[in-house]
N, C-alpha and C positions, 0 to 999 in steps of 0.2 A: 705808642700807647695801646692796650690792649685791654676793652671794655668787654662787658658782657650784659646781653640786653635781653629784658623777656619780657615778652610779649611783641618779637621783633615782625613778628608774623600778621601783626594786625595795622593797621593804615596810619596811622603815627607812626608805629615799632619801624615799618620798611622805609618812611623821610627816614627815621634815624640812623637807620642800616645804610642806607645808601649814603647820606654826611658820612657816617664813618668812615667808608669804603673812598670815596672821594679823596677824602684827608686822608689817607695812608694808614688809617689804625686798623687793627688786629680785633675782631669780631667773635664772639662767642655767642650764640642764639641758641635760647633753649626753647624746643618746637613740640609740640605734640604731632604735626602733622609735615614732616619735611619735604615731603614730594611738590605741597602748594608753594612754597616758599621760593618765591624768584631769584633771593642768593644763596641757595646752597652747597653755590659749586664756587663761592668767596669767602665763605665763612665758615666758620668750627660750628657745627651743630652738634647739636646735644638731644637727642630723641628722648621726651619725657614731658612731666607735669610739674609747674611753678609749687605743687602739695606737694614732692616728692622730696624729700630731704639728702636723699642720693643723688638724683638728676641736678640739683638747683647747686650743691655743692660743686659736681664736678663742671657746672656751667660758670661760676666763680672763682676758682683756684686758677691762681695765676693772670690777675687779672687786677686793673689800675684804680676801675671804676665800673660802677652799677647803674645799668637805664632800666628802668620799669616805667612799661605802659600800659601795663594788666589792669582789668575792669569789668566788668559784667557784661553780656553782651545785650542783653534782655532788661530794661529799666522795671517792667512788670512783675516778677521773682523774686526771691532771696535765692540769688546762686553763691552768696559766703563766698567770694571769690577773693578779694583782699583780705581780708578777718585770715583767711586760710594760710594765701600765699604768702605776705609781707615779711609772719614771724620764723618762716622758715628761710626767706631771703635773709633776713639780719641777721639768725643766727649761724647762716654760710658765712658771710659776710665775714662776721666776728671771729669763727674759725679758722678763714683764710687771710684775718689779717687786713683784708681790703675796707677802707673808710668810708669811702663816696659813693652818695647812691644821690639820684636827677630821678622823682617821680613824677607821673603825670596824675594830678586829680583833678577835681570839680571845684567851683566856686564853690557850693555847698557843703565845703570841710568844716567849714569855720561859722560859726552862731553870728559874727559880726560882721560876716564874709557883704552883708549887703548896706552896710551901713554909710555910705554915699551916695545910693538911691534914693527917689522921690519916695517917699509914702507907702503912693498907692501902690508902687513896685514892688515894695519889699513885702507886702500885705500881699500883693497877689501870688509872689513866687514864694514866701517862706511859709505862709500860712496855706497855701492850697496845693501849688506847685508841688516841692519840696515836701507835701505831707500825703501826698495823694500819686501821680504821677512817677515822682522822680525820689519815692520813697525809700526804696531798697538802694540804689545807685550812691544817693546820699549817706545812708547808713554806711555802706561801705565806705565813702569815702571820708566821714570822720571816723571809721575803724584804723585806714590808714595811716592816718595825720595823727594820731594817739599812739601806734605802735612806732613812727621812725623818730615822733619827737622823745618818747621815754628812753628811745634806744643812743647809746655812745658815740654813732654814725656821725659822718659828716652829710646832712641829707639835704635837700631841697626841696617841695613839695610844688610843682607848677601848677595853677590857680586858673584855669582858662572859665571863659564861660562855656555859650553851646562852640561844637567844632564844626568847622565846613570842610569841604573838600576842594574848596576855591584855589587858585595859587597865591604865593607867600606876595604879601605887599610890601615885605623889606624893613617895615617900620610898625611897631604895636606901644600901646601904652601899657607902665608898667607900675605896680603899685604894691607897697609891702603891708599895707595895711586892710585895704579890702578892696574888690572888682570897681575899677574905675566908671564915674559917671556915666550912666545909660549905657553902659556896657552891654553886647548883645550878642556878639558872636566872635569870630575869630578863623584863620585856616589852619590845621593842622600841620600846612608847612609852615606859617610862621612859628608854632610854638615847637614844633620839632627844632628851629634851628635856632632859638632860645635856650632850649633844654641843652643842644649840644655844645652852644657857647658857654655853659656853664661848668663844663670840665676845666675851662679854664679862668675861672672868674671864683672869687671867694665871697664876691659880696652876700650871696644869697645863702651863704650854709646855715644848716639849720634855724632856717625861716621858710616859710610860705610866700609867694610870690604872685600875683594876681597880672596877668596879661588879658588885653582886649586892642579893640582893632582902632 
């Protein structure tokens, strides 16, 4: 199988890179900066920008399936970073024919995303959080979750809460409806090898999926 990932470059993107590489699959990274990039001497690199509709095209042609871990890096800004990239991935996508796109977003995609929280939870993180802090990140990410569900795709949208950088514990709880009770955190190895279980799993197409620890 031969995937193409972007945003392989960032601390999810490289667990995903490396699942890939592990398992035998065929790797396409589209990079802005390839020198940083610890597999580039395993993988097809594609020197460019997720805005680039020439870069993003020739990072998808020929290719099985789509990992996106792209995000903002700055929760403080409007970097338009998804809003940007998304519609120019689908519309690669679409040209080359490739169906399946595994993204990574936020609890915060979805208005109901906290509705198995206590109360005071949801008051604190949706009313202050989420309006204040974690304002732009959120916006982006129901910019996301609007462009891949209107689109034809076969997509997944992965639902974590915050990510750690702990190692994977093997086991997460998983919920299709919103972030599992008292949900808090997560590592980014476990949802990396979530996401890559799901090139091969159909339950999750075109839904949204909430993972926690």
């Amino acid at each position: 199988m031969h995937i193409a990932i972007f945003g392989a470059n960032g601390a999810t993107g490289r667990l995903l890179t490396a699942q890939a590489l592990e398992s035998g699959y065929s790797v396409t990274a589209l990079i802005r900066s390839p020198k940083t990039f610890p597999f580039r001497e395993r993988v097809r690199v594609v020197e460019g920008s997720a805005f680039d509709p020439i870069a993003v095209a020739n990072a998808v042609v020929e290719t099985d399936a789509v990992f996106t871990t792209l995000g903002a890096k700055s929760p403080f800004r409007n970097e338009n970073v998804l809003p940007r990239a998304v519609p120019v991935i689908v519309a690669a996508m679409q040209q080359s024919g490739v169906h399946r796109i595994i993204a990574l977003g936020s609890a915060g995609a979805l208005a109901d995303s906290l509705k198995k929280q206590p109360a005071w939870r949801r008051f604190v993180v949706q009313k202050i959080i989420y309006n204040t802090a974690l304002k732009w990140p959120v916006r982006e990410q129901i910019a996301q979750y609007q462009i891949l569900s209107s689109s034809p795709l076969d997509w997944t949208m992965v639902l974590p809460p915050m990510l750690t950088n702990g190692p994977a514990k093997g086991s997460v709880r998983i919920d299709g409806e919103a972030l599992p009770h008292l949900a808090h955190s997560i590592s980014r190895a476990d949802v990396a090898a979530f996401m890559f279980r799901q090139l091969t799993n159909s339950e999750w197409v075109r839904q949204v999926v909430y993972l926690a620890e």
